[in-house]
N, C-alpha and C positions, 0 to 999 in steps of 0.2 A: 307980504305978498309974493316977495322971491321964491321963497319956502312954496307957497301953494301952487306957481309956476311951475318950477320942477319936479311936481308933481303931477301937474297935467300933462308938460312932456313924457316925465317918464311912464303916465299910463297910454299914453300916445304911444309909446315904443313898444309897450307888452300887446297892446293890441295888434301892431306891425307881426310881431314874433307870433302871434296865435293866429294871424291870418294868411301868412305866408306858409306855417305847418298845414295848414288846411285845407290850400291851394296846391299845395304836393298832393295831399291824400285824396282831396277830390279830383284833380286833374290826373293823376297817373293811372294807369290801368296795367302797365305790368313794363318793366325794363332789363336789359342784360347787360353785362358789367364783367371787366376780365380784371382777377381780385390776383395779384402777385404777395406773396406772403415770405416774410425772410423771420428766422430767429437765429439773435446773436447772444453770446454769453459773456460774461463780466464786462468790461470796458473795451472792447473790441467789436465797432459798430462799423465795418468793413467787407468780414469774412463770416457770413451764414453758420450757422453749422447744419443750419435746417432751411429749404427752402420750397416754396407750393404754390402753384398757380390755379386761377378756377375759374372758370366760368359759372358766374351766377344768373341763377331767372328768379327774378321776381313777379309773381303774380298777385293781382289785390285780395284775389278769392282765398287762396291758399299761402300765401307767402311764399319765403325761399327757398330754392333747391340749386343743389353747387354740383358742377360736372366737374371732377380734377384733372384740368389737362398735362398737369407734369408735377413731378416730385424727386425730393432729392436731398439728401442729407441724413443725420441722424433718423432712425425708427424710431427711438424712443421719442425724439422729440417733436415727432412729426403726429406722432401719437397721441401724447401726451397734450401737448402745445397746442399744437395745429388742427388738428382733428378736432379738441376740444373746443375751439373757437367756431368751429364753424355748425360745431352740436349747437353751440349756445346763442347763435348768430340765428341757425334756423327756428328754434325755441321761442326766440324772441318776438321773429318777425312771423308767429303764427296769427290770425286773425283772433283776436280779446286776449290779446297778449301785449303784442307791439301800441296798444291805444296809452299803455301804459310807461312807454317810450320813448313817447315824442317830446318833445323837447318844448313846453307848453308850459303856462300859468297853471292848469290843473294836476300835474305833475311835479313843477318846483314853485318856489318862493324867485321872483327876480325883483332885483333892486338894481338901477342906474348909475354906476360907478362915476365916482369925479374924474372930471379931466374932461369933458369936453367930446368932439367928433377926434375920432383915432385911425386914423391911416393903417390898414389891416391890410397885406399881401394884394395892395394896387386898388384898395375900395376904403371910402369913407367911411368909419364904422362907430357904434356905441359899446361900450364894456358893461357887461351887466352882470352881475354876482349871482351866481346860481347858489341855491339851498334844496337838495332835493326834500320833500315831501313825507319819504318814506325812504327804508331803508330796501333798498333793492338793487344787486347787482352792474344793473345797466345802466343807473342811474348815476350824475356825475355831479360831486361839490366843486366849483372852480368858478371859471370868467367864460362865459359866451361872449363873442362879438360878433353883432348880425349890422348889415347895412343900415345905414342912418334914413333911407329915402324908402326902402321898400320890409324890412325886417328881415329879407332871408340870412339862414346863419352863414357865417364866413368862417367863423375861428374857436372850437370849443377848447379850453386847456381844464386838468381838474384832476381831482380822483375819487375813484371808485366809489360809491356810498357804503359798497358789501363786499367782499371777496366772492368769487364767483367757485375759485378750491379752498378745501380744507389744505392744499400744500402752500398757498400763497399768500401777501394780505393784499390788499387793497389796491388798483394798479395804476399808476402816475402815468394818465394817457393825454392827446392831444391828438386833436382830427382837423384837418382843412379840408371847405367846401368853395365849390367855382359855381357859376349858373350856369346851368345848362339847358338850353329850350326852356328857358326861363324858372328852373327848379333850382334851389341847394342840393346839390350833392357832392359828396366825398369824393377828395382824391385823393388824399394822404392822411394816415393815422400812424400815432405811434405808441406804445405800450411800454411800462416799465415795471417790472414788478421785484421781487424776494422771495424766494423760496430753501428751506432747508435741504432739500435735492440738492438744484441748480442752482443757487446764489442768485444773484442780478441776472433775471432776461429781460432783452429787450423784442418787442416785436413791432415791424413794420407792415404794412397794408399801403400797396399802392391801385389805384383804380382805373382804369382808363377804357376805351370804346365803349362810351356807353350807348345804350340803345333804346330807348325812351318808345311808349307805345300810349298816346293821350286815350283818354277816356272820349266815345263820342259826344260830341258837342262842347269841348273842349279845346 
Protein backbone atom coordinates (compact mmCIF):
# COMPACT_ATOMS: atom_id res chain seq x y z
CA UNK A 1 0.00 0.00 0.00
CA UNK A 2 3.19 2.22 0.52
CA UNK A 3 4.15 1.50 -2.91
CA UNK A 4 0.72 2.61 -4.39
CA UNK A 5 0.80 5.79 -2.04
CA UNK A 6 3.74 7.18 -3.65
CA UNK A 7 2.51 6.87 -6.46
CA UNK A 8 -0.44 8.83 -5.93
CA UNK A 9 1.74 11.50 -4.56
CA UNK A 10 3.99 11.39 -7.16
CA UNK A 11 1.05 11.84 -9.87
CA UNK A 12 -0.19 14.51 -7.61
CA UNK A 13 3.13 16.30 -8.26
CA UNK A 14 3.34 15.73 -12.18
CA UNK A 15 -0.11 17.19 -12.26
CA UNK A 16 1.24 20.44 -10.01
CA UNK A 17 4.27 20.71 -12.84
CA UNK A 18 1.69 20.51 -15.81
CA UNK A 19 -0.56 22.96 -14.36
CA UNK A 20 1.68 25.47 -13.21
CA UNK A 21 3.29 25.25 -17.08
CA UNK A 22 0.00 26.01 -18.13
CA UNK A 23 -0.86 28.75 -15.93
CA UNK A 24 2.38 30.59 -17.36
CA UNK A 25 1.18 29.95 -20.96
CA UNK A 26 -2.37 30.96 -20.40
CA UNK A 27 -1.76 33.84 -18.05
CA UNK A 28 1.01 35.57 -19.83
CA UNK A 29 0.54 37.62 -22.93
CA UNK A 30 3.94 39.02 -23.50
CA UNK A 31 6.99 40.20 -21.05
CA UNK A 32 10.60 42.01 -21.20
CA UNK A 33 13.46 40.90 -19.56
CA UNK A 34 17.20 42.58 -19.39
CA UNK A 35 19.34 39.13 -20.29
CA UNK A 36 23.28 39.98 -19.15
CA UNK A 37 25.34 37.27 -20.97
CA UNK A 38 29.13 36.50 -19.92
CA UNK A 39 31.54 33.75 -21.79
CA UNK A 40 34.50 32.48 -19.89
CA UNK A 41 37.26 30.01 -21.04
CA UNK A 42 38.86 27.11 -19.38
CA UNK A 43 38.68 27.32 -15.43
CA UNK A 44 38.59 31.02 -15.21
CA UNK A 45 35.02 31.89 -14.04
CA UNK A 46 35.97 35.64 -13.11
CA UNK A 47 37.29 37.45 -16.25
CA UNK A 48 34.56 37.22 -19.50
CA UNK A 49 36.36 37.14 -22.41
CA UNK A 50 33.04 37.89 -24.04
CA UNK A 51 30.31 39.72 -22.80
CA UNK A 52 26.35 40.86 -23.93
CA UNK A 53 23.54 42.42 -22.58
CA UNK A 54 19.75 42.38 -24.30
CA UNK A 55 16.69 43.28 -23.85
CA UNK A 56 14.17 40.71 -24.67
CA UNK A 57 10.27 41.01 -25.57
CA UNK A 58 8.36 38.34 -25.48
CA UNK A 59 5.21 38.18 -27.28
CA UNK A 60 2.67 35.07 -27.11
CA UNK A 61 1.59 35.68 -30.81
CA UNK A 62 5.05 35.71 -32.19
CA UNK A 63 7.69 34.88 -29.64
CA UNK A 64 11.10 36.47 -29.05
CA UNK A 65 13.00 39.40 -30.28
CA UNK A 66 16.30 40.69 -28.44
CA UNK A 67 17.49 44.40 -28.73
CA UNK A 68 21.42 44.42 -27.80
CA UNK A 69 21.97 47.05 -25.62
CA UNK A 70 25.87 46.51 -25.12
CA UNK A 71 28.74 44.28 -26.07
CA UNK A 72 31.98 43.57 -25.52
CA UNK A 73 34.79 41.22 -25.63
CA UNK A 74 36.03 38.79 -28.03
CA UNK A 75 34.12 38.96 -32.01
CA UNK A 76 34.60 35.67 -32.44
CA UNK A 77 33.06 34.66 -29.46
CA UNK A 78 30.43 37.04 -29.44
CA UNK A 79 29.73 35.52 -32.66
CA UNK A 80 30.16 32.41 -32.41
CA UNK A 81 28.74 31.80 -28.72
CA UNK A 82 26.54 34.52 -28.21
CA UNK A 83 24.86 35.38 -31.29
CA UNK A 84 24.28 31.69 -31.63
CA UNK A 85 22.31 31.52 -28.42
CA UNK A 86 20.15 33.89 -29.02
CA UNK A 87 19.43 32.48 -32.87
CA UNK A 88 18.43 29.45 -31.01
CA UNK A 89 16.67 30.95 -28.10
CA UNK A 90 14.43 32.96 -30.76
CA UNK A 91 14.00 29.55 -32.83
CA UNK A 92 12.76 27.97 -29.91
CA UNK A 93 10.29 30.30 -28.50
CA UNK A 94 8.59 30.51 -32.09
CA UNK A 95 4.85 29.59 -31.70
CA UNK A 96 4.68 25.25 -32.65
CA UNK A 97 8.06 25.27 -31.71
CA UNK A 98 8.40 26.14 -27.90
CA UNK A 99 4.87 23.74 -27.27
CA UNK A 100 7.73 21.40 -27.54
CA UNK A 101 9.75 23.06 -24.69
CA UNK A 102 7.94 23.08 -21.88
CA UNK A 103 9.02 21.42 -19.27
CA UNK A 104 5.62 18.97 -19.09
CA UNK A 105 4.72 15.20 -18.74
CA UNK A 106 4.19 15.31 -22.76
CA UNK A 107 7.53 16.18 -23.39
CA UNK A 108 9.56 14.21 -20.66
CA UNK A 109 9.15 11.03 -18.63
CA UNK A 110 9.28 12.47 -14.57
CA UNK A 111 9.69 10.23 -11.67
CA UNK A 112 9.78 11.44 -7.81
CA UNK A 113 13.26 11.07 -6.44
CA UNK A 114 13.80 9.62 -2.80
CA UNK A 115 14.46 11.93 -0.19
CA UNK A 116 11.55 13.54 0.74
CA UNK A 117 10.61 17.66 0.75
CA UNK A 118 14.17 19.46 -0.16
CA UNK A 119 15.01 22.89 0.77
CA UNK A 120 15.86 24.54 -2.77
CA UNK A 121 17.29 28.21 -2.77
CA UNK A 122 14.79 29.52 0.35
CA UNK A 123 11.49 27.01 -1.01
CA UNK A 124 10.32 23.70 -0.04
CA UNK A 125 10.81 21.56 -2.95
CA UNK A 126 10.37 17.90 -4.76
CA UNK A 127 13.43 16.34 -6.92
CA UNK A 128 12.10 14.77 -9.81
CA UNK A 129 14.25 12.83 -12.67
CA UNK A 130 13.72 14.15 -15.83
CA UNK A 131 14.08 11.57 -19.15
CA UNK A 132 13.40 13.65 -22.14
CA UNK A 133 11.00 12.07 -24.67
CA UNK A 134 12.86 12.67 -27.54
CA UNK A 135 16.13 13.64 -28.58
CA UNK A 136 16.18 17.46 -29.08
CA UNK A 137 18.35 20.15 -28.24
CA UNK A 138 16.56 22.06 -25.71
CA UNK A 139 15.63 19.36 -24.10
CA UNK A 140 17.39 18.48 -20.64
CA UNK A 141 18.29 14.80 -18.94
CA UNK A 142 18.81 15.65 -15.10
CA UNK A 143 16.74 16.64 -11.64
CA UNK A 144 13.86 19.34 -11.77
CA UNK A 145 12.97 20.66 -8.58
CA UNK A 146 9.65 22.50 -8.51
CA UNK A 147 7.80 23.56 -5.25
CA UNK A 148 6.11 20.91 -3.17
CA UNK A 149 2.65 23.16 -2.56
CA UNK A 150 2.21 24.67 -5.96
CA UNK A 151 4.54 22.77 -8.80
CA UNK A 152 6.24 25.94 -10.18
CA UNK A 153 9.88 24.96 -11.32
CA UNK A 154 12.59 26.32 -9.00
CA UNK A 155 15.81 24.51 -9.90
CA UNK A 156 16.54 22.52 -13.39
CA UNK A 157 20.42 20.91 -13.31
CA UNK A 158 21.09 18.24 -16.42
CA UNK A 159 22.40 18.07 -19.79
CA UNK A 160 21.63 18.48 -23.17
CA UNK A 161 19.57 15.63 -24.70
CA UNK A 162 21.29 16.90 -28.43
CA UNK A 163 24.14 19.02 -29.11
CA UNK A 164 22.76 22.17 -30.49
CA UNK A 165 26.75 22.52 -32.77
CA UNK A 166 28.42 20.24 -34.73
CA UNK A 167 31.73 22.06 -32.80
CA UNK A 168 30.33 21.11 -29.28
CA UNK A 169 28.74 18.01 -27.27
CA UNK A 170 26.10 18.08 -25.22
CA UNK A 171 26.14 21.05 -22.57
CA UNK A 172 26.16 20.61 -18.67
CA UNK A 173 23.54 23.38 -17.84
CA UNK A 174 21.67 24.60 -14.81
CA UNK A 175 18.85 27.29 -14.58
CA UNK A 176 17.23 29.00 -11.32
CA UNK A 177 13.72 30.33 -11.32
CA UNK A 178 11.94 32.98 -8.48
CA UNK A 179 8.11 33.70 -8.79
CA UNK A 180 7.18 36.45 -9.99
CA UNK A 181 3.50 37.96 -10.09
CA UNK A 182 3.03 34.51 -9.46
CA UNK A 183 5.11 32.80 -12.65
CA UNK A 184 8.48 30.61 -12.67
CA UNK A 185 10.90 32.43 -14.31
CA UNK A 186 14.53 32.61 -14.74
CA UNK A 187 17.14 34.24 -13.20
CA UNK A 188 20.21 32.58 -13.43
CA UNK A 189 21.54 29.89 -15.81
CA UNK A 190 24.69 28.38 -16.51
CA UNK A 191 26.23 26.47 -19.41
CA UNK A 192 29.16 24.21 -19.78
CA UNK A 193 30.18 22.79 -22.72
CA UNK A 194 33.63 21.19 -24.91
CA UNK A 195 34.61 22.20 -27.94
CA UNK A 196 37.70 21.37 -30.12
CA UNK A 197 38.07 25.23 -30.93
CA UNK A 198 37.70 26.63 -27.50
CA UNK A 199 38.23 23.76 -24.90
CA UNK A 200 35.75 24.23 -21.73
CA UNK A 201 33.26 27.24 -22.11
CA UNK A 202 31.36 28.35 -19.74
CA UNK A 203 28.28 30.59 -20.21
CA UNK A 204 26.34 32.54 -17.81
CA UNK A 205 22.75 34.34 -18.17
CA UNK A 206 21.69 36.52 -15.61
CA UNK A 207 17.93 37.98 -15.68
CA UNK A 208 16.58 40.78 -14.07
CA UNK A 209 13.62 43.69 -14.64
CA UNK A 210 11.21 41.70 -15.58
CA UNK A 211 7.99 43.05 -16.96
CA UNK A 212 5.21 40.85 -16.93
CA UNK A 213 1.95 41.89 -19.23
CA UNK A 214 -1.14 39.24 -17.89
CA UNK A 215 -3.52 38.20 -20.46
CA UNK A 216 -7.03 39.87 -20.08
CA UNK A 217 -9.04 38.30 -17.46
CA UNK A 218 -6.14 37.17 -15.94
Amino acid sequence: MAGAGQQMEGAAILQKVDAAVKARVDGIEGYTVREHYAVFRSKDEVHPVAEMTVKTTYKQETGKSYEILSESGSALMRNLVLHAILDNEQHVNEPGVREGAWITTANYAMQVKPGGIQRVDGRDCVALALSPRRKEPFLVAGTLWVDAQNGEIVRLEGIGSRSSSTFTGPAKMMRQYVDIDGYGEATHARAESDSFLFGKTVVTIDYKDYRIQRRTGQ
